[in-house]
Steps between C-alpha positions, in 0.01 A plus 500: 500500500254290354223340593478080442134433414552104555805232483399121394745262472474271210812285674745505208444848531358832691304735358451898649215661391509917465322787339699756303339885564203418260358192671636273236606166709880358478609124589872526597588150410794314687602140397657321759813330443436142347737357844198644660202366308266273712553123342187256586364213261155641574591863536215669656268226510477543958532888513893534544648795391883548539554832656717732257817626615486866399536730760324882494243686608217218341602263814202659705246452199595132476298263725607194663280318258660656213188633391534893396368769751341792356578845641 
């Protein structure tokens, strides 16, 4: 397998962060589905961060917060 470096979601979307076998670092990028996407008039402005709905191995690098965990 490989190993995830980090997640961070970005709320419209998820990014997984990788290294191929050189050490060169890889953001899988997942866009969630616009039905998904976190509407707000201020978005952001109080901390909220929708949770992303995209099941995997990630989940456990993703804190309550939303804020990315680093391995």
């Amino acid at each position: 397998g490989v190993e995830i470096k980090r997640v961070s979601n970005h709320s419209l979307s998820l990014g997984i962060y990788i290294e191929d076998p050189d050490g060169n670092g890889i953001e899988v990028y997942y866009e969630t589905p616009r039905s998904e996407w976190y509407r707000q008039e201020k978005l952001f402005m109080h901390g909220d961060r929708p949770e992303v709905n995209f099941p995997g191995p990630w989940e456990k690098e993703l804190q309550p917060d939303g804020v990315a965990a680093k391995s």
